[in-house]
C-alpha positions as CSV (number, residue, x, y, z in Angstrom):
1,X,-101.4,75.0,16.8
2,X,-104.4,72.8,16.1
3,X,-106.9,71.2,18.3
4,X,-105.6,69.1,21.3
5,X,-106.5,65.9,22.1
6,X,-107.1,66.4,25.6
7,X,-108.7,62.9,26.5
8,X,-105.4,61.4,24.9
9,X,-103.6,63.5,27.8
10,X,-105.4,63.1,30.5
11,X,-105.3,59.0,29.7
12,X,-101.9,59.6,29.7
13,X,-101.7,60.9,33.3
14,X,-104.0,58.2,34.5
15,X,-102.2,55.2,33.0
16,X,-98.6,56.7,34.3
17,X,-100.5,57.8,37.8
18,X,-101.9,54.4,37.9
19,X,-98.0,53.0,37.6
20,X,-96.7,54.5,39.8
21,X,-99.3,54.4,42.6
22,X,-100.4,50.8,42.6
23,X,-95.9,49.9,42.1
24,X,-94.8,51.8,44.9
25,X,-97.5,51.2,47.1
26,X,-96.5,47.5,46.9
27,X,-92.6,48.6,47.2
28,X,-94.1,50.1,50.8
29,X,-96.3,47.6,51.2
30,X,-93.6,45.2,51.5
31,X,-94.1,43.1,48.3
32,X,-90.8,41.0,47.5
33,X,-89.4,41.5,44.5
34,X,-91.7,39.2,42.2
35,X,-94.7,41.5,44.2
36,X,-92.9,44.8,42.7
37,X,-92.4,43.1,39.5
38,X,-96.3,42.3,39.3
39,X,-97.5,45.3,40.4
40,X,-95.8,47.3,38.0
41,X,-96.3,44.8,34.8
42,X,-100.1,44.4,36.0
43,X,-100.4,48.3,36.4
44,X,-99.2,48.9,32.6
45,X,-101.0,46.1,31.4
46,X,-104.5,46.7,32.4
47,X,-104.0,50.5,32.0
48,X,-103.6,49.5,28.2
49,X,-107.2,47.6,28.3
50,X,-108.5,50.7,29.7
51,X,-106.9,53.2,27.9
52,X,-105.4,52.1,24.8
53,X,-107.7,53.2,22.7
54,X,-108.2,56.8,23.8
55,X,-104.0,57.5,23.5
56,X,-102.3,54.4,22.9
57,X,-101.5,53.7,26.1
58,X,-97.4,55.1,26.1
59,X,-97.4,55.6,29.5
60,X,-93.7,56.7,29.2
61,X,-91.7,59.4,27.8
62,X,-89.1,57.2,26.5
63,X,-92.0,55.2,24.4
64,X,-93.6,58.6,22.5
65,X,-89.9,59.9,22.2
66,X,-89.8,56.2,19.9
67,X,-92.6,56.9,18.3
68,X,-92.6,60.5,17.6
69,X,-88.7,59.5,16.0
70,X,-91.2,56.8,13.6
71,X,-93.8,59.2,12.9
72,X,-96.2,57.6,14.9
73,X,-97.3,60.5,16.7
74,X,-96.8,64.5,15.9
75,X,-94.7,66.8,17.9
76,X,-97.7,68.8,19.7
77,X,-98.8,65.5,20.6
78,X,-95.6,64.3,22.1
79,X,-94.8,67.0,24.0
80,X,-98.4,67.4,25.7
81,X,-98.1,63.5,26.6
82,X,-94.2,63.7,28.1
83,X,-95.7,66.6,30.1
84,X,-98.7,64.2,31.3
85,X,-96.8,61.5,31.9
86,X,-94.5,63.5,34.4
87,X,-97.3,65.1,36.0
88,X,-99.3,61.4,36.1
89,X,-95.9,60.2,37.8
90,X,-95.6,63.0,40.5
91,X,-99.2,62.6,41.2
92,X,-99.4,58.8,41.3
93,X,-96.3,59.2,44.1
94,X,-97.9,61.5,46.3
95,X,-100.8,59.7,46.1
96,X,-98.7,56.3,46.9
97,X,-97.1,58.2,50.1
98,X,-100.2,59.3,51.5
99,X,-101.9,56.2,51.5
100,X,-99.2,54.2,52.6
101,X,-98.1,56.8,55.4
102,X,-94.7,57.1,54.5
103,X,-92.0,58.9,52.8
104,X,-91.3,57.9,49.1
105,X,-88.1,55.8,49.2
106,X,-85.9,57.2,46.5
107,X,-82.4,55.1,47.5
108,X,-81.1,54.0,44.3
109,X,-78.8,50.2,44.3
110,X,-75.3,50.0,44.0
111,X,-74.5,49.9,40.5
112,X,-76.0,53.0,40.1
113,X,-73.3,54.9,42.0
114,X,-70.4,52.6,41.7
115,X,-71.0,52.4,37.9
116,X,-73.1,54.6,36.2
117,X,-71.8,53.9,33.1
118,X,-73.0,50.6,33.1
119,X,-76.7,51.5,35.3
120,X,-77.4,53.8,31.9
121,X,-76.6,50.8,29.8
122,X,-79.0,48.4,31.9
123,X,-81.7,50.7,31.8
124,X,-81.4,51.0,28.0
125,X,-81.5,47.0,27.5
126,X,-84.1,46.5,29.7
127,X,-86.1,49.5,27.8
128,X,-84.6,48.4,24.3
129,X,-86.7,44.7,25.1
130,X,-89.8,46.5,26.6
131,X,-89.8,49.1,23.3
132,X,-89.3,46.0,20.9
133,X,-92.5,44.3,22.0
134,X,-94.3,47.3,22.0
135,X,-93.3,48.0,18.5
136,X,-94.2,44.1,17.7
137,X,-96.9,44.0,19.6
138,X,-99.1,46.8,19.5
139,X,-97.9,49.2,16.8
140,X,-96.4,47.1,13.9
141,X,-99.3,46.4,11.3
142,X,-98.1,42.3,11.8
143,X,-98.6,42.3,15.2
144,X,-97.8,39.4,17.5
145,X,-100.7,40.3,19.7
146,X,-104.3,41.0,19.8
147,X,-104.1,41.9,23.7
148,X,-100.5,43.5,23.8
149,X,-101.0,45.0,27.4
150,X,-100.0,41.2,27.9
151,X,-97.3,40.8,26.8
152,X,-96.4,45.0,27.6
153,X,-97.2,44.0,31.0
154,X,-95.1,41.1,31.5
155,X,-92.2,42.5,29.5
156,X,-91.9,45.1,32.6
157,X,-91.9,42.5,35.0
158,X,-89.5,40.4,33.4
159,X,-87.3,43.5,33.1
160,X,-87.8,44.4,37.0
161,X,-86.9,40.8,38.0
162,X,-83.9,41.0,35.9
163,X,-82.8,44.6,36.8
164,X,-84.8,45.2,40.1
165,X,-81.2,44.7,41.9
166,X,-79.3,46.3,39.9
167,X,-81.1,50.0,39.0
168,X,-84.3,49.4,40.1
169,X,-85.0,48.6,36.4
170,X,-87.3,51.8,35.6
171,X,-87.4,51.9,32.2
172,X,-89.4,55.1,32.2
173,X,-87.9,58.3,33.0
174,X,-91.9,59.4,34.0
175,X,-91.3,56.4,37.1
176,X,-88.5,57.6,38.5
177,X,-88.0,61.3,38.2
178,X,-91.7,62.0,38.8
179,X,-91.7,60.6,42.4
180,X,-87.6,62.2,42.5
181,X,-90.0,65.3,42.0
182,X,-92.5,64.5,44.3
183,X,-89.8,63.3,46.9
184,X,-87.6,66.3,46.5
185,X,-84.5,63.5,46.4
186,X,-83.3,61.4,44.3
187,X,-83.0,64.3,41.1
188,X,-79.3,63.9,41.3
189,X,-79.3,60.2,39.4
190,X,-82.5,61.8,37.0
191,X,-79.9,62.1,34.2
192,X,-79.2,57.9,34.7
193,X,-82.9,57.2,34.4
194,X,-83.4,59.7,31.6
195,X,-80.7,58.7,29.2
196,X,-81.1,55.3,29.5
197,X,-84.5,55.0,28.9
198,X,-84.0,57.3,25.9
199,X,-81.3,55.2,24.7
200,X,-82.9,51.7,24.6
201,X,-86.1,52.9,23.0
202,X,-84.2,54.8,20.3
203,X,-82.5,51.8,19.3
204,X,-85.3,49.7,19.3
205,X,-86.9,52.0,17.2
206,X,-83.6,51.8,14.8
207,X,-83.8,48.4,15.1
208,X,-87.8,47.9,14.5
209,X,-87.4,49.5,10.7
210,X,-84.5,47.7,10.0
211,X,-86.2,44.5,10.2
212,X,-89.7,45.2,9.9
213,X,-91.2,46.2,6.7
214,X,-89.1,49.6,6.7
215,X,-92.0,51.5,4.8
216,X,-93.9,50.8,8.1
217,X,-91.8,52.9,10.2
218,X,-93.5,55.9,7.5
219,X,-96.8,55.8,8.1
220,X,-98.5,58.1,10.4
């Protein structure tokens, strides 16, 4: 099977744990939704700094599901860093509970029972703009950035402040069935938070070699 790059994995847990810990804590913490918003962007953003380098700082299924789809990463890879991720989200929520005392709040808004039709197709715009700017930012060889955790970082606010109400805006299936997982509710809307993720970054990746150079979207 190869050697494994275990340091990529295990940067993998820690950037997703980091997520969801320092997010939900200020969800329980009572942060507004601009504090949620913050937390989360900041959380992905800095996690980048730190761990970029080592795995490339995904930090979400739906991001090396993109990627392995461009070549960008193998299949061994991808499905040791899904597996991290998840495991990164569970742990990330406990941890969150524990400090803050409390149980993990896995209520979902409105939309997504009255229409989940329509919560899958939020989730997969507010993903398709948070996978463009990755793709623009940190993995096209033209890149917009030389620090994309910035921009990473504020594209998930942007997409909470715009989705918070309606889905909670995830846009990770790692941030919301990890602490369904670690809650033990909440699995019954995993197949909302899964497909749309899935979704948005797929056609961003579509969409990334149509107008990008296409022969990027070949290179390994």
């Amino acid at each position: 099977m190869g050697k494994l790059n275990w340091r990529a994995y295990f940067a993998e847990m820690i950037g997703v744990f980091t997520l969801c810990f320092v997010g939900f804590s200020a969800s329980m913490g009572g942060a507004d939704l601009l504090g949620v918003a913050l937390a989360f962007g900041l959380a992905i953003g800095v996690m980048i700094f730190a761990f970029g380098a080592v795995s490339g700082g995904h930090f979400n299924p739906a991001v090396t599901t993109c990627l392995l789809m461009l070549k960008k990463i193998s299949i061994k890879d991808s499905v040791f860093y899904i597996i991290f991720q998840f495991v990164g989200g569970i742990l990330g929520s406990l941890m969150a509970a524990a400090a803050m005392g409390k149980e993990l709040d896995m209520s979902v808004p409105g939309l997504v029972d009255s229409n989940p039709v329509m919560a899958i197709a939020v989730e997969a715009v507010l993903t398709f703009f948070l996978m463009s700017v990755i793709l623009g930012a940190a993995v096209s060889p033209k890149g917009s950035t030389k620090h994309p955790g910035f921009a990473i970082g504020l594209t998930i606010s942007m997409g909470i402040l715009a989705g918070g109400g309606l889905t909670g805006a995830a846009m990770n299936p790692a941030r919301f069935i990890g602490p369904a997982i670690a809650s033990g509710n909440g699995l019954s809307y995993s197949m909302i938070y899964l497909l749309g993720p899935l979704l948005g970054a797929i056609i961003a990746g579509i969409t990334y070699s149509l107008i990008h150079n296409p022969q990027e979207s070949e290179t390994t």
